[in-house]
TIRO-2110 file (N, C-alpha, C; in Angstrom, 1 decimal):
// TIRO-2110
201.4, -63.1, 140.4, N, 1, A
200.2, -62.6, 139.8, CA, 1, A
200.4, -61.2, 139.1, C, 1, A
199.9, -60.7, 137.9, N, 2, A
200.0, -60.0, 137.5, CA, 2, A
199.2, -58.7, 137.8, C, 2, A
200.0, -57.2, 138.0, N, 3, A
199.4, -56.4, 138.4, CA, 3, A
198.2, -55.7, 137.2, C, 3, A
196.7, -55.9, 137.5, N, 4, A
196.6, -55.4, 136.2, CA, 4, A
196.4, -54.1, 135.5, C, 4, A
196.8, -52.8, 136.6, N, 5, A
197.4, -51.8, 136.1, CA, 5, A
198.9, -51.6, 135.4, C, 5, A
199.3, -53.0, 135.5, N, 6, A
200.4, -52.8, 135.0, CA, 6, A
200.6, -53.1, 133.4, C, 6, A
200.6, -52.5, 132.5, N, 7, A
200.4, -52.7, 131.1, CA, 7, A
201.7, -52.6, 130.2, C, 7, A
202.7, -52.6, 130.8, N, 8, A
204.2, -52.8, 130.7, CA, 8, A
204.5, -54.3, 130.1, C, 8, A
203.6, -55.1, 131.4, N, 9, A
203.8, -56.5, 130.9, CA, 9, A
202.7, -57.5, 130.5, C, 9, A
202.9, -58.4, 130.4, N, 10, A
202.1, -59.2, 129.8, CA, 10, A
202.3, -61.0, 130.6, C, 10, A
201.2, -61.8, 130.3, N, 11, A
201.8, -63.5, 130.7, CA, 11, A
201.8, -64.3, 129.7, C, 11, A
202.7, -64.5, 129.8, N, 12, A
203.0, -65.8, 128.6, CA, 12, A
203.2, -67.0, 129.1, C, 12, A
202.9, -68.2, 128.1, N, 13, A
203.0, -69.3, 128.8, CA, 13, A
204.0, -70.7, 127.4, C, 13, A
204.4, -71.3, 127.5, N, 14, A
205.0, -72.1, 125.8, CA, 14, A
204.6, -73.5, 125.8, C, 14, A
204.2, -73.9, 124.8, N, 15, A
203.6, -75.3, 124.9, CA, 15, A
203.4, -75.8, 123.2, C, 15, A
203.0, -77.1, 123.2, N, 16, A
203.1, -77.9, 122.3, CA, 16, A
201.7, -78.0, 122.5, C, 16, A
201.2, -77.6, 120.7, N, 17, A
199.6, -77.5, 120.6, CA, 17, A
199.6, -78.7, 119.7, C, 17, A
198.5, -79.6, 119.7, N, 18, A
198.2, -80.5, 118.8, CA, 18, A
197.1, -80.3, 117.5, C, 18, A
197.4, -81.1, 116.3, N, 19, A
196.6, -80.8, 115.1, CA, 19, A
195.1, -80.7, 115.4, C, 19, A
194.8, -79.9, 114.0, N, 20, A
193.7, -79.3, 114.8, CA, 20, A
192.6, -80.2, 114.9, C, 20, A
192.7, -81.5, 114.2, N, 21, A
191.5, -82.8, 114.5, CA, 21, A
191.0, -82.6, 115.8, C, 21, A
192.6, -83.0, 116.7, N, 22, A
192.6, -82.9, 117.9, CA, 22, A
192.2, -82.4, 118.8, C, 22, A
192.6, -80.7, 118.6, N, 23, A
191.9, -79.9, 119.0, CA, 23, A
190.5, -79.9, 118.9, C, 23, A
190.3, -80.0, 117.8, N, 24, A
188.3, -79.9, 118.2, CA, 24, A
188.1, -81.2, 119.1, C, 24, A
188.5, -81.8, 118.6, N, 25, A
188.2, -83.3, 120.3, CA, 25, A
188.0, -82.8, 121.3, C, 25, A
188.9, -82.7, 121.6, N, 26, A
189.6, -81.9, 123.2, CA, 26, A
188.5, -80.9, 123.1, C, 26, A
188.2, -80.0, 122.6, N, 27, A
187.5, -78.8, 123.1, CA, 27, A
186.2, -79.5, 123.3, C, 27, A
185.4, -80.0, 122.4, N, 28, A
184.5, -81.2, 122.4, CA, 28, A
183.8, -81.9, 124.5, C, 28, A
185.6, -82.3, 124.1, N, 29, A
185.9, -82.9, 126.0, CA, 29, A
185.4, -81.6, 127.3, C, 29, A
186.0, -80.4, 126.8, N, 30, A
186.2, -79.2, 127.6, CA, 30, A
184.5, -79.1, 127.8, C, 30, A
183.9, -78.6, 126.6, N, 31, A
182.7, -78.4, 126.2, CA, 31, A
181.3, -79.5, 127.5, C, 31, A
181.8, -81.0, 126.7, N, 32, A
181.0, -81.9, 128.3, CA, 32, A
181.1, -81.2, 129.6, C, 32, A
182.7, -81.1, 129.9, N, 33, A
182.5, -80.8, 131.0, CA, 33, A
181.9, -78.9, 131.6, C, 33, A
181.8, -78.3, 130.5, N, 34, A
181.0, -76.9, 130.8, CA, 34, A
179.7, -77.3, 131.3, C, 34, A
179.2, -78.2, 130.3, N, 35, A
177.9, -78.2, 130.5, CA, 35, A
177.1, -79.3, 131.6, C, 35, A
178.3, -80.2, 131.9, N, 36, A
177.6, -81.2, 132.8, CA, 36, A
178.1, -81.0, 133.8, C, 36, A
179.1, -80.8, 134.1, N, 37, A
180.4, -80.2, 135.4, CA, 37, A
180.4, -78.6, 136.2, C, 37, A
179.8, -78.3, 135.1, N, 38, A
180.1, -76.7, 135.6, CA, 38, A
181.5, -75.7, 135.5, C, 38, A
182.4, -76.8, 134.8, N, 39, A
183.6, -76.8, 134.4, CA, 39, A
184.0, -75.9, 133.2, C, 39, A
184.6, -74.5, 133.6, N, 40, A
184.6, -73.9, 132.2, CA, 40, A
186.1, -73.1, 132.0, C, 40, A
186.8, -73.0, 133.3, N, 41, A
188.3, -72.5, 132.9, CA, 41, A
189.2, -73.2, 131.9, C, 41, A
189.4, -74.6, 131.8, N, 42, A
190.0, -75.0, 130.8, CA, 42, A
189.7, -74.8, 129.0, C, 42, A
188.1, -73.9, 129.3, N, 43, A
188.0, -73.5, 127.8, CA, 43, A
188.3, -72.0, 127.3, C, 43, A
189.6, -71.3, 128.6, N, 44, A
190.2, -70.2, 128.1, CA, 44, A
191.5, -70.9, 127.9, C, 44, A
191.7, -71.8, 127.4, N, 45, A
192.9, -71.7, 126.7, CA, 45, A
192.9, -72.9, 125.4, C, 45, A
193.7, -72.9, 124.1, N, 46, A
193.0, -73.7, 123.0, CA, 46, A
194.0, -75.4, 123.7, C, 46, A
193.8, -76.8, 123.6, N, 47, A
194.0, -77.8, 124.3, CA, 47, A
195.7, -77.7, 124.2, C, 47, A
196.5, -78.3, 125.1, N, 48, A
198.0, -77.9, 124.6, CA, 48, A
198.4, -78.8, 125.7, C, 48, A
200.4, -78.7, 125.5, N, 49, A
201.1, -79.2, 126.7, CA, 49, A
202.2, -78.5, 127.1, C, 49, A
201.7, -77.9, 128.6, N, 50, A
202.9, -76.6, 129.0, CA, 50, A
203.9, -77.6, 128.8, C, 50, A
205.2, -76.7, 128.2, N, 51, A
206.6, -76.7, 128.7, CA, 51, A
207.0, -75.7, 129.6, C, 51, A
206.9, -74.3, 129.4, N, 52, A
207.5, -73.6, 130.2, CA, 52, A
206.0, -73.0, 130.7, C, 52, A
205.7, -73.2, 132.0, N, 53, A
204.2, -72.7, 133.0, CA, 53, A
204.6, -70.5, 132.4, C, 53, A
203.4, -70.5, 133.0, N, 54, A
203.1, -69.0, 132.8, CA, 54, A
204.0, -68.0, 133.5, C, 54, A
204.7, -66.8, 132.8, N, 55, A
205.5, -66.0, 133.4, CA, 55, A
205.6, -64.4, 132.9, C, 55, A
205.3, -63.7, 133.5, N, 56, A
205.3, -62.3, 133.1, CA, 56, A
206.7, -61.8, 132.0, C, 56, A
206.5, -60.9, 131.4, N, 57, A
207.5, -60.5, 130.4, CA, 57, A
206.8, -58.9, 129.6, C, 57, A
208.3, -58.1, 129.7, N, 58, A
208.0, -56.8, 129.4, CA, 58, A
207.4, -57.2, 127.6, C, 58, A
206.1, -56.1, 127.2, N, 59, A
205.8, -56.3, 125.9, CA, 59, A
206.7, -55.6, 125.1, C, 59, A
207.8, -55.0, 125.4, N, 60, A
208.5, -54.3, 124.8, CA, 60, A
209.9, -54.8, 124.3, C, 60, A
210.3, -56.1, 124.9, N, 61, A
210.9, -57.2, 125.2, CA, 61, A
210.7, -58.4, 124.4, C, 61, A
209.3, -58.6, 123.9, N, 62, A
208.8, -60.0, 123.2, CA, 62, A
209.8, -60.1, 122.1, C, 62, A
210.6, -59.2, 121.2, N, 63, A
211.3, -59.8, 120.6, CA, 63, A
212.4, -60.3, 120.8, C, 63, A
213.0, -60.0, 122.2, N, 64, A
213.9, -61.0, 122.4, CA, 64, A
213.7, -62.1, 123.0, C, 64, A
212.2, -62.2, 123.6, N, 65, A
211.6, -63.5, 123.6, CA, 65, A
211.5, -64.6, 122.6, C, 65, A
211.0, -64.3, 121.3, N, 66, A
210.9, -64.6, 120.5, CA, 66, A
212.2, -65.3, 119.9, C, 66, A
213.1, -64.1, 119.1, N, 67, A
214.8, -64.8, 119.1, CA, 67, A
215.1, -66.0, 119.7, C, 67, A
214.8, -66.1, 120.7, N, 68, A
215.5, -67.3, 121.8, CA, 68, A
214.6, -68.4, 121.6, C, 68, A
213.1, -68.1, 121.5, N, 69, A
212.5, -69.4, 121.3, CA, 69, A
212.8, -70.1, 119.6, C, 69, A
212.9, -69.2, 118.6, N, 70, A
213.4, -69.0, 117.1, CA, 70, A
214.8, -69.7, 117.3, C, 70, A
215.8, -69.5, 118.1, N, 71, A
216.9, -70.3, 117.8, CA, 71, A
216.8, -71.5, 118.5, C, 71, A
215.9, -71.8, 119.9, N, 72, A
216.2, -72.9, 120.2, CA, 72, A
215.0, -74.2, 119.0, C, 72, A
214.5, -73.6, 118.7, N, 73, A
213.8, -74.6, 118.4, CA, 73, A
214.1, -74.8, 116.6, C, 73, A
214.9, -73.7, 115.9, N, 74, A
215.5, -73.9, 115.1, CA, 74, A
217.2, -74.8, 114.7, C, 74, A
216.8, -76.5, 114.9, N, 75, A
217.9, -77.2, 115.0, CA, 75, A
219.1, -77.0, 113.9, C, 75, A
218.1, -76.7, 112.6, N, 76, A
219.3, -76.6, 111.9, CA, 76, A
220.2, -75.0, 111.8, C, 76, A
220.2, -74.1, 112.4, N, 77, A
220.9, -72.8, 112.4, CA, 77, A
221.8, -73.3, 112.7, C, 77, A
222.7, -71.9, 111.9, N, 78, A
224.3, -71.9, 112.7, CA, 78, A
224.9, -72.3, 114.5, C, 78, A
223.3, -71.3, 114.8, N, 79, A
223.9, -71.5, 116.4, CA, 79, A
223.1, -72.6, 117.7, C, 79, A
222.6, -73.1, 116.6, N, 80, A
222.0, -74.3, 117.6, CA, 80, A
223.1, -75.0, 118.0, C, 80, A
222.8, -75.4, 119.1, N, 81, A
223.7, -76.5, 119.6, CA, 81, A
223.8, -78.2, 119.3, C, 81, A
222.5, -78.3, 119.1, N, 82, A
221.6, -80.0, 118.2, CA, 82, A
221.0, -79.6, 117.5, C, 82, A
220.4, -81.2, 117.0, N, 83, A
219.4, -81.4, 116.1, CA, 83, A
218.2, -80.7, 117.1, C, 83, A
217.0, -80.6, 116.7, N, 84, A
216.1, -80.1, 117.3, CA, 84, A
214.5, -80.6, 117.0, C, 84, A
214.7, -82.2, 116.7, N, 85, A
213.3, -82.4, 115.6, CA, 85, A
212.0, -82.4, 116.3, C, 85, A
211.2, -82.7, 115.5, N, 86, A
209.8, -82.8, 115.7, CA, 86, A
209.6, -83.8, 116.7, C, 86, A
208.7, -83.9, 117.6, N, 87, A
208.5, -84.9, 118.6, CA, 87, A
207.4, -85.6, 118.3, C, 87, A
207.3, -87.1, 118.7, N, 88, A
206.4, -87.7, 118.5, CA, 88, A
205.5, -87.5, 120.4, C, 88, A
204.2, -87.6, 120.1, N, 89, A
203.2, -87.6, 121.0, CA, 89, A
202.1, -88.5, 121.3, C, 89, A
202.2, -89.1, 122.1, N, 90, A
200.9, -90.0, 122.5, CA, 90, A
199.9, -90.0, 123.1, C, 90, A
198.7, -89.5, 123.7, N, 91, A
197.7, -88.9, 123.7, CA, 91, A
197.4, -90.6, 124.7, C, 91, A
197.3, -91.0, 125.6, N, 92, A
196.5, -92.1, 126.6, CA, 92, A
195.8, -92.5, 127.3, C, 92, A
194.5, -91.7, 127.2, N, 93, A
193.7, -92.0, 128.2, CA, 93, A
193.4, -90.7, 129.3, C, 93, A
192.8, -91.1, 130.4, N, 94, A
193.0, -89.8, 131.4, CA, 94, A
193.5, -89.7, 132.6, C, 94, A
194.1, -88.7, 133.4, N, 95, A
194.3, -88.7, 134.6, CA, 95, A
194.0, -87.4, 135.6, C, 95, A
194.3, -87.3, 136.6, N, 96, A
193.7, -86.7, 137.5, CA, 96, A
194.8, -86.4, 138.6, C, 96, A
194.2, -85.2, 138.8, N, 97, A
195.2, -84.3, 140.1, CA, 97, A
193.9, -84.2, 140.7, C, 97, A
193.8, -84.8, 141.5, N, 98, A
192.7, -85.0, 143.1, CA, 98, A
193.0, -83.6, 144.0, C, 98, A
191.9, -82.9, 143.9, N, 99, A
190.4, -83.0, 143.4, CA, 99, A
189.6, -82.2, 142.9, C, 99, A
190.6, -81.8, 142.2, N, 100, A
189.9, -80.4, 141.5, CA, 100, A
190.2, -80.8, 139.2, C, 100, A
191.7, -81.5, 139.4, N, 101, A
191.9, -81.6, 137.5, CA, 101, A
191.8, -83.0, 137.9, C, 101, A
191.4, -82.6, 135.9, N, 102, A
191.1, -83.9, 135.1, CA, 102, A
191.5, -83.7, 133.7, C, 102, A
192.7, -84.5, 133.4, N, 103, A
193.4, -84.1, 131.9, CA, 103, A
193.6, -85.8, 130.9, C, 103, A
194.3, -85.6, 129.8, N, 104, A
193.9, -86.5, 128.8, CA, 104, A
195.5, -86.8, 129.4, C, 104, A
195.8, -87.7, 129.8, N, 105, A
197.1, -88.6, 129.7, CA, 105, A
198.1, -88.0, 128.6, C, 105, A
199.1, -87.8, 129.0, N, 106, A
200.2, -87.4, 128.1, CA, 106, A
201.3, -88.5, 127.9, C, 106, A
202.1, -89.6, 127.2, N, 107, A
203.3, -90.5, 127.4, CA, 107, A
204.6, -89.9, 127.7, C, 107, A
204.8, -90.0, 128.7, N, 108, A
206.7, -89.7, 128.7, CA, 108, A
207.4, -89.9, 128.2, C, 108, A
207.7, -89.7, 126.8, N, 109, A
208.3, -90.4, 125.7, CA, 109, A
209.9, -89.6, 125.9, C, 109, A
211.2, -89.8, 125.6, N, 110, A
212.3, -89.4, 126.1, CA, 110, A
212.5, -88.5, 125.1, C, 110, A
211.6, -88.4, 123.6, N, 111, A
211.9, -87.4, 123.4, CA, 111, A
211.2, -85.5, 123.7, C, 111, A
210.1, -85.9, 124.0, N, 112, A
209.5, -85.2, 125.1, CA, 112, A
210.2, -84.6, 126.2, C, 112, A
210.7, -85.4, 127.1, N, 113, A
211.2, -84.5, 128.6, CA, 113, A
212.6, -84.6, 127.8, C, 113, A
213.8, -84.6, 127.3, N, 114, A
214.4, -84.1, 126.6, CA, 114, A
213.9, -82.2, 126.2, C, 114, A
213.4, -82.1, 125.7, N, 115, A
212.7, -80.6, 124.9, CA, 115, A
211.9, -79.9, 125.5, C, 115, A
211.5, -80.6, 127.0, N, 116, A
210.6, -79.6, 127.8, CA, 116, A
212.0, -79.3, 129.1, C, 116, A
212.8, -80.6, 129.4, N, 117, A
214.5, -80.0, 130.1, CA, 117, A
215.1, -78.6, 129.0, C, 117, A
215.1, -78.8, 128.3, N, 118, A
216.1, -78.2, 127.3, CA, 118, A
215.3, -76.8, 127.4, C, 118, A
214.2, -76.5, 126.9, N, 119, A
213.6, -75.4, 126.8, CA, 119, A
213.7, -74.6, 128.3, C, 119, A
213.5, -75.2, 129.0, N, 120, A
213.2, -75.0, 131.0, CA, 120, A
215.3, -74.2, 131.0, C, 120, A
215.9, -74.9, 130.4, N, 121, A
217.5, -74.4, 131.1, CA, 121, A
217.5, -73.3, 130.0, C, 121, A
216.9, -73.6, 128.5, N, 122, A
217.5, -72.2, 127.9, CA, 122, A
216.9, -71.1, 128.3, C, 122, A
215.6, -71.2, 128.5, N, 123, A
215.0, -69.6, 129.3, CA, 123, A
215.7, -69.5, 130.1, C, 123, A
216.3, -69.7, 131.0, N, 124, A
216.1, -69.2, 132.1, CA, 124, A
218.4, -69.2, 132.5, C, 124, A
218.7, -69.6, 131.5, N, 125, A
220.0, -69.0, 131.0, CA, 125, A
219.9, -67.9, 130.1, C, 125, A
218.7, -67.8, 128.7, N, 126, A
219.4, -66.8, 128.1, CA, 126, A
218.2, -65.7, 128.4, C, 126, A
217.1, -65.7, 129.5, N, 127, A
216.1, -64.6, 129.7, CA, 127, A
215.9, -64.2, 131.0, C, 127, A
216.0, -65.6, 132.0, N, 128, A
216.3, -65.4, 133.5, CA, 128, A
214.6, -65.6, 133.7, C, 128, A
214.0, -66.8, 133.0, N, 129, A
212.8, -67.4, 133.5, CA, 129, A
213.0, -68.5, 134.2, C, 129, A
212.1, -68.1, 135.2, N, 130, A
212.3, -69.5, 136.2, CA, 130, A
210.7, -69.4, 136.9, C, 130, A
210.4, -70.8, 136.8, N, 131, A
209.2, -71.5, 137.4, CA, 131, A
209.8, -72.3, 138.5, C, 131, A
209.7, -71.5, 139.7, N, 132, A
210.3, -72.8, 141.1, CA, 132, A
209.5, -73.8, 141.4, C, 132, A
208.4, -73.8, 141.2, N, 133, A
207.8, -74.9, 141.5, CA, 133, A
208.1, -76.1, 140.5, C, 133, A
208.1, -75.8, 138.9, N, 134, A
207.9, -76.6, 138.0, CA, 134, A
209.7, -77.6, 138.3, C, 134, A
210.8, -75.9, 138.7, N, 135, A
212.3, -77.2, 138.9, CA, 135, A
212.1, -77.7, 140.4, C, 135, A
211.1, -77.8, 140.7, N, 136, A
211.4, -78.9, 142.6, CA, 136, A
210.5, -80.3, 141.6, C, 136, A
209.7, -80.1, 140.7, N, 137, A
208.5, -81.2, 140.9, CA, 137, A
209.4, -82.1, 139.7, C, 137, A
209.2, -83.1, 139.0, N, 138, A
209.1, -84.1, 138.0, CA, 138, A
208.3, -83.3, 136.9, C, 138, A
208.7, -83.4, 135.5, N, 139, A
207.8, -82.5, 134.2, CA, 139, A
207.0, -83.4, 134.5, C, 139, A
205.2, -83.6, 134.4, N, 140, A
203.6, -84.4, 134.4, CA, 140, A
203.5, -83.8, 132.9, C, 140, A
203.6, -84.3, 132.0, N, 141, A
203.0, -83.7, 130.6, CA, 141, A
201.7, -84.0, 130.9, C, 141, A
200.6, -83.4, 130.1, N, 142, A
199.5, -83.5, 130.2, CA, 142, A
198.6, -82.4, 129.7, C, 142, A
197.0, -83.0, 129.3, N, 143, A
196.8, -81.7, 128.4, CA, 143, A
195.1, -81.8, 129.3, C, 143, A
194.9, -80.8, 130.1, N, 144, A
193.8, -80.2, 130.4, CA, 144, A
192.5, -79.8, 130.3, C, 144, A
191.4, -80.8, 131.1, N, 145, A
190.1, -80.7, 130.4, CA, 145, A
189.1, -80.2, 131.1, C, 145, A
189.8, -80.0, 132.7, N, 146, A
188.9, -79.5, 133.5, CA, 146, A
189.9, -79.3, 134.6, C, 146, A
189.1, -77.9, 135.2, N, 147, A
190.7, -77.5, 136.6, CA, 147, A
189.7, -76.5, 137.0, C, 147, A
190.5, -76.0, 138.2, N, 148, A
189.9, -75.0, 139.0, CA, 148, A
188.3, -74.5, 139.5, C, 148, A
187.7, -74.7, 138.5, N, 149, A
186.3, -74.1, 138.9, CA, 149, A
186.0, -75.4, 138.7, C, 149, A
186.2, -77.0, 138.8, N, 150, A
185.8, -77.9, 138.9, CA, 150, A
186.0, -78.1, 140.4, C, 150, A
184.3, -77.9, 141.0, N, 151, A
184.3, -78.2, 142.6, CA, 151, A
184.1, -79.7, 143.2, C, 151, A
184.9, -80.0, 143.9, N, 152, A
185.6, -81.4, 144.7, CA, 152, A
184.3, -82.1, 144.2, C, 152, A
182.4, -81.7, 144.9, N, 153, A
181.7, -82.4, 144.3, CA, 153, A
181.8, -82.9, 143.1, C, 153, A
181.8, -81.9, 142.0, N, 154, A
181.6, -82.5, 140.5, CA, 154, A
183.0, -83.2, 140.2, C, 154, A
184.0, -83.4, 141.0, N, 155, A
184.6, -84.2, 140.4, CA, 155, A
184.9, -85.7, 140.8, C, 155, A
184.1, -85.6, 142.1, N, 156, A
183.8, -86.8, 142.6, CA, 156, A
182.8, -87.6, 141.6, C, 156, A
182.3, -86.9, 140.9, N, 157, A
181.2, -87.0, 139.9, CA, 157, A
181.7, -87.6, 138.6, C, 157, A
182.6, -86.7, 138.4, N, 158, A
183.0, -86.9, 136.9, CA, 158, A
184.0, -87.8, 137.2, C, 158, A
185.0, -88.0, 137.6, N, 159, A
186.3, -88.9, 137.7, CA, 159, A
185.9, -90.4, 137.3, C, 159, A
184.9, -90.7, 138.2, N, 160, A
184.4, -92.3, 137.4, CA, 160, A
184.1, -92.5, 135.8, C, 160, A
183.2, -91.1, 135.3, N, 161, A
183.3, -91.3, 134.3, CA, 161, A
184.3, -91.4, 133.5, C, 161, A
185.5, -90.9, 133.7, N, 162, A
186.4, -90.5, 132.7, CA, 162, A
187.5, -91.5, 133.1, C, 162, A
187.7, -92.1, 134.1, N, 163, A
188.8, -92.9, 134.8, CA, 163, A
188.8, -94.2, 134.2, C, 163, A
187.9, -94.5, 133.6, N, 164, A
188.3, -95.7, 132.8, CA, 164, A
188.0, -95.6, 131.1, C, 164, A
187.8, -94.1, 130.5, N, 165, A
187.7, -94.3, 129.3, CA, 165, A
188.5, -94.0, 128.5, C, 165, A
188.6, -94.8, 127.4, N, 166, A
189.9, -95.4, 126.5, CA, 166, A
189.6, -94.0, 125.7, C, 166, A
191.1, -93.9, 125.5, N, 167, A
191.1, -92.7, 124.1, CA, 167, A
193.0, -92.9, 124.0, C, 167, A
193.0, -92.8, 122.9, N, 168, A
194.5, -92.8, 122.2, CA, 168, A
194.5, -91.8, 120.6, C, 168, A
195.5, -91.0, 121.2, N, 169, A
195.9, -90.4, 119.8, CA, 169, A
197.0, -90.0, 119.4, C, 169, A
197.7, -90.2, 118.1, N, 170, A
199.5, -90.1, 118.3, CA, 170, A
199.7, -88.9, 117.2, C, 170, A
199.9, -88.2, 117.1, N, 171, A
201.2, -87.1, 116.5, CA, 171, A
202.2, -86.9, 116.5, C, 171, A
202.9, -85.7, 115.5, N, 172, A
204.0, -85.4, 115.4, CA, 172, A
204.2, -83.8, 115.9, C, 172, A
204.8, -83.4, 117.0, N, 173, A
204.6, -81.8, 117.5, CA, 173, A
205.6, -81.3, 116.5, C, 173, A
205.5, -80.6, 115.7, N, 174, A
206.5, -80.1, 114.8, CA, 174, A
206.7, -78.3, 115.0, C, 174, A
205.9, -77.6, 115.9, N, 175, A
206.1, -76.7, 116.3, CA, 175, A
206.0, -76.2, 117.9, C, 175, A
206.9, -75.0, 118.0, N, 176, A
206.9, -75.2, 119.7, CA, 176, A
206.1, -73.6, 119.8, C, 176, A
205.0, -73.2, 120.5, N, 177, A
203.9, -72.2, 120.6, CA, 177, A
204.1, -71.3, 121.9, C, 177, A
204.4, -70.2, 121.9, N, 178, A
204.2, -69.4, 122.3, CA, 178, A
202.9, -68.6, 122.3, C, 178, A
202.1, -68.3, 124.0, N, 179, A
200.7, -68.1, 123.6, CA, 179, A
200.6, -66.5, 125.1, C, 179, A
200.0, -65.8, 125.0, N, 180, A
199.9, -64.4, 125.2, CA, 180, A
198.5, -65.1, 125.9, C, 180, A
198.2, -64.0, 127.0, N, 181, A
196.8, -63.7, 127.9, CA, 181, A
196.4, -62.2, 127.4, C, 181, A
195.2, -62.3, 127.1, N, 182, A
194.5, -61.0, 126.5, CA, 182, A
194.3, -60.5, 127.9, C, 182, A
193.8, -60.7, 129.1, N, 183, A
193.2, -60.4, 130.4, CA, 183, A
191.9, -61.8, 130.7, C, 183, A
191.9, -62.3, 129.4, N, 184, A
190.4, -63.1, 130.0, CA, 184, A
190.3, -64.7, 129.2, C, 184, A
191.6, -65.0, 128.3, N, 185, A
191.9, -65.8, 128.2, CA, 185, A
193.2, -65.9, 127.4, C, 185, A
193.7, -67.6, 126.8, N, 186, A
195.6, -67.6, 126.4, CA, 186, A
195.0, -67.5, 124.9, C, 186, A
195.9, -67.0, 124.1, N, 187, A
195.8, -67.3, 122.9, CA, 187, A
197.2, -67.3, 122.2, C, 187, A
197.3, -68.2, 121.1, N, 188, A
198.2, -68.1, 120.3, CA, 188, A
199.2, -66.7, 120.1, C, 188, A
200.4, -66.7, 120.2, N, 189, A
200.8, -65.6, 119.5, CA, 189, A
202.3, -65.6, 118.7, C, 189, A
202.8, -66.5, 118.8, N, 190, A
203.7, -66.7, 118.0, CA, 190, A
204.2, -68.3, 117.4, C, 190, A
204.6, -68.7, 117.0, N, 191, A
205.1, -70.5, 116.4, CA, 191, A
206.6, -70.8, 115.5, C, 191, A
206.9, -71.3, 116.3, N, 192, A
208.8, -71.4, 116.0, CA, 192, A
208.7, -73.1, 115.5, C, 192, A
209.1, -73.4, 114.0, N, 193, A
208.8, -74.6, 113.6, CA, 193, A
210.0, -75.5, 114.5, C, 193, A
210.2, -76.4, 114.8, N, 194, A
210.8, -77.5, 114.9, CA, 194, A
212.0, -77.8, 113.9, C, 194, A
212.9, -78.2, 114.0, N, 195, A
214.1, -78.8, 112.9, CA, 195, A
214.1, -79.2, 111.3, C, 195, A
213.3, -80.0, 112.0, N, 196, A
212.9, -80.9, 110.3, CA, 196, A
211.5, -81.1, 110.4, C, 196, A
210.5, -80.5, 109.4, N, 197, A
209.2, -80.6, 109.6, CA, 197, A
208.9, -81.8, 108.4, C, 197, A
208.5, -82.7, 109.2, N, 198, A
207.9, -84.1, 108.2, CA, 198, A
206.7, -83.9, 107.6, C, 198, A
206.1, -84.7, 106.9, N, 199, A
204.7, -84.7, 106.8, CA, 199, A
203.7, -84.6, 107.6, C, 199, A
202.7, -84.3, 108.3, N, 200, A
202.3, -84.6, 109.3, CA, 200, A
201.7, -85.5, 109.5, C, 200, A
201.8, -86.3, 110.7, N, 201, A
201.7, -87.4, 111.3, CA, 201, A
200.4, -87.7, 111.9, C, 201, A
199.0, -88.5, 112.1, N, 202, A
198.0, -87.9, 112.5, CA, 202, A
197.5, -89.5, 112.4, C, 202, A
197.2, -90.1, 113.1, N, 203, A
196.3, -91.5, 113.4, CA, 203, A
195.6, -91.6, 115.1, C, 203, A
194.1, -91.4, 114.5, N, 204, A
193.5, -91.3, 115.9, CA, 204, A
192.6, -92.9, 115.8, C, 204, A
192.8, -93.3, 117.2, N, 205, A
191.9, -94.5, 117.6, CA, 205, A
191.2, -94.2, 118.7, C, 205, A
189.9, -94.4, 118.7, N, 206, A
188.7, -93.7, 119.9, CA, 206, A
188.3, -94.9, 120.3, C, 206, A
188.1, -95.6, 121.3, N, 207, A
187.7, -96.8, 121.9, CA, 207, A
186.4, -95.9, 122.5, C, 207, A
185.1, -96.2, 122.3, N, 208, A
183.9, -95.5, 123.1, CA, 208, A
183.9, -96.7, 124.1, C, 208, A
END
């Protein structure tokens, strides 16, 4: 936890944000659950899918934060090691961490946990970041619609509703995000494109 006299550093967290259609969806989703749930921490941060969980870092230091996320996700430099392309994403439905989250289904596509392993060994070879919890568990991709201040009641509440409703959406993540805590929520603060940036990719189907 961060000391907050301490102004040295800062929390950062890295994830894959989706187009911004999407995003208003999702916030949309967040938004229900403010107002029916009582549910409102998942609306400090804009909708996303951690790769690397939250970790303190000197602000004096962000540029060599940066460099490292700039070369890994830059496939075609000199010093990449691979290709480094854009990921495709599938968006399926919802699931739940009993009994507090409720998130939009993420697919485990192999190119996915490929780029969220890869990212997880380069930090923490070339910056000495380490999430111990995140290397004991399995990566759960997933993108966040209600957590923490959602109490066991309301989600005894909400879970029915959401446990059987259809939603599918597929993209192309063509950037990897770097996002900064002001003190009172995450925001954007840096974006390192992907290898080969395609056209963007964007077909949503909504089953009500």
């Amino acid at each position: 936890m961060s000391n907050p006299l301490d102004k040295t550093k800062r929390r950062f967290f890295i994830a894959l944000l989706p187009p911004q259609e999407i995003q208003d969806y999702v916030n949309g989703i967040k938004q229900h659950f403010a107002d029916y749930y009582g549910s409102r921490a998942a609306q400090k941060s804009p909708p996303h899918i951690t790769l690397q969980p939250p970790f303190e870092w000197e602000i004096e230091a962000v540029p060599v934060l940066e460099q490292c996320l700039s070369k890994f996700a830059g496939a075609r430099s000199p010093c990449a090691e691979r290709d480094r392309p854009p990921v495709p994403i599938t968006l399926s439905g919802y699931g739940a961490f009993a009994p507090r989250v409720i998130y939009i289904n993420v697919l485990k596509t192999p190119e996915l946990l490929i780029l969220q392993k890869d990212l997880m060994a380069e930090v923490e070879a070339s910056l000495g970041i380490v999430e111990p919890v995140s290397k004991r568990r399995p990566f759960a991709p997933h993108m966040t619609v209600a957590f923490r201040d959602l109490t066991k009641q309301n989600f005894r509440a909400a879970w029915p509703e959401f446990q059987q409703r259809e939603l599918h959406f597929d993209f192309t993540a063509t950037l990897v995000t770097l996002l900064i805590h002001d003190g009172k929520r995450w925001n954007v603060h840096s974006e390192f494109p992907l290898a080969t940036v395609p056209p963007l990719s964007f077909n949503e189907r909504i089953l009500d």
